[in-house]
C-alpha positions as CSV (number, residue, x, y, z in Angstrom):
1,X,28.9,-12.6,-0.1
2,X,29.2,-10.1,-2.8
3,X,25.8,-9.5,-4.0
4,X,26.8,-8.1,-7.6
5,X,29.0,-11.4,-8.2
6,X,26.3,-13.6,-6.5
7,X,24.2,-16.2,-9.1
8,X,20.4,-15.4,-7.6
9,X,18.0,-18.0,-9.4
10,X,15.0,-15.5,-9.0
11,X,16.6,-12.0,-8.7
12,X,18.2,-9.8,-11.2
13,X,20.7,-7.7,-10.1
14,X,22.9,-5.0,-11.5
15,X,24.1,-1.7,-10.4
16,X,25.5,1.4,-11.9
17,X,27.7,4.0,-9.5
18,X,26.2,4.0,-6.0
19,X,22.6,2.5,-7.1
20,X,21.4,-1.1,-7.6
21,X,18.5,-2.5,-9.3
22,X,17.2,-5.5,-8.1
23,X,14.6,-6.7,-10.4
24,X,12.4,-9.8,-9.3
25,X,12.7,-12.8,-11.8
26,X,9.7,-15.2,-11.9
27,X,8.2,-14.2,-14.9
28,X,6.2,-17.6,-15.3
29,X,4.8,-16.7,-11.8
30,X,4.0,-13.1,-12.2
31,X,6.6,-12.9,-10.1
32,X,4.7,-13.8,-6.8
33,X,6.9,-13.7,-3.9
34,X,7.8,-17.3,-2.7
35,X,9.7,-18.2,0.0
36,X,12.8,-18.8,-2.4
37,X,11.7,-15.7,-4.1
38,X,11.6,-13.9,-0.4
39,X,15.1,-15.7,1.1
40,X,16.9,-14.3,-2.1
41,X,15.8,-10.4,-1.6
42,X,16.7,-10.9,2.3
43,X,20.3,-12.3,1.6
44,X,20.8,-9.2,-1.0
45,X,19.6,-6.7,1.5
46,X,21.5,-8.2,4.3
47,X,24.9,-8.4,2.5
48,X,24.3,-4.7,0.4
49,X,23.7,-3.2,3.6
50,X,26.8,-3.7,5.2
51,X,28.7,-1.6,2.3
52,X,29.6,1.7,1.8
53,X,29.5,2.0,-2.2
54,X,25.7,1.5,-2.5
55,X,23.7,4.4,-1.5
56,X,20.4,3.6,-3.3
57,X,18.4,0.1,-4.3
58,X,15.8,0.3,-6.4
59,X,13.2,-2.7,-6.8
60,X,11.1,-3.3,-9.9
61,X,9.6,-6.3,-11.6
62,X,8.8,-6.4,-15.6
63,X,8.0,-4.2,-17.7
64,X,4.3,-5.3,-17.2
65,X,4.1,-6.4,-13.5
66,X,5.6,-5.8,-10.4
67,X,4.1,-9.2,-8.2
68,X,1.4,-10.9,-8.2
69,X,1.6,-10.4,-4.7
70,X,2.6,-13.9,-2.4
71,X,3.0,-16.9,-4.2
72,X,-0.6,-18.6,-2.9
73,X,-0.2,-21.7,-4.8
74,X,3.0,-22.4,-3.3
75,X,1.0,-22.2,0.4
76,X,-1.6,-23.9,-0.5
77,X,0.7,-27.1,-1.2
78,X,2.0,-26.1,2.5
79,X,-1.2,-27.4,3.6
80,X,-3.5,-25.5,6.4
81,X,-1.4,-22.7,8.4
82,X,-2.0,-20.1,11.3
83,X,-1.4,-15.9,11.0
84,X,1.4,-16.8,13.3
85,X,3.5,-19.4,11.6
């Protein structure tokens, strides 16, 4: 997977010379890390890693929050979980 070419639903990413910016997307959300949210930034950091051209990643949020932090509301429709799972 290219990740400059990819179509993320809930990651921005662009990149100029060796550096990318990866900028979380959520806004609606605060951009609280879901487990979409989460799957998305492991795919880009698993395929960026493997190239040579890319020597810095930088991740933000917007220009008035970086996360909310974990996307609780989406857990709390998971139902009752352990520390563990």
């Amino acid at each position: 997977m290219d990740p400059f070419a990819h179509p993320f639903e809930h990651l921005i990413v662009t990149r100029e010379g060796p550096v990318a910016e990866v900028r979380l997307n959520r806004p609606g959300a605060r951009n609280a890390l879901s487990r979409a949210l989460m799957l998305e930034l492991t795919d880009f950091a698993r395929a960026v890693r493997r190239r040579t051209d890319v020597l810095a990643v930088i991740l933000t949020g917007s220009d008035t929050y970086f996360s909310a932090g974990a996307d609780l509301a989406e857990r709390a429709a998971q139902g009752p979980q352990t520390l563990l799972e």
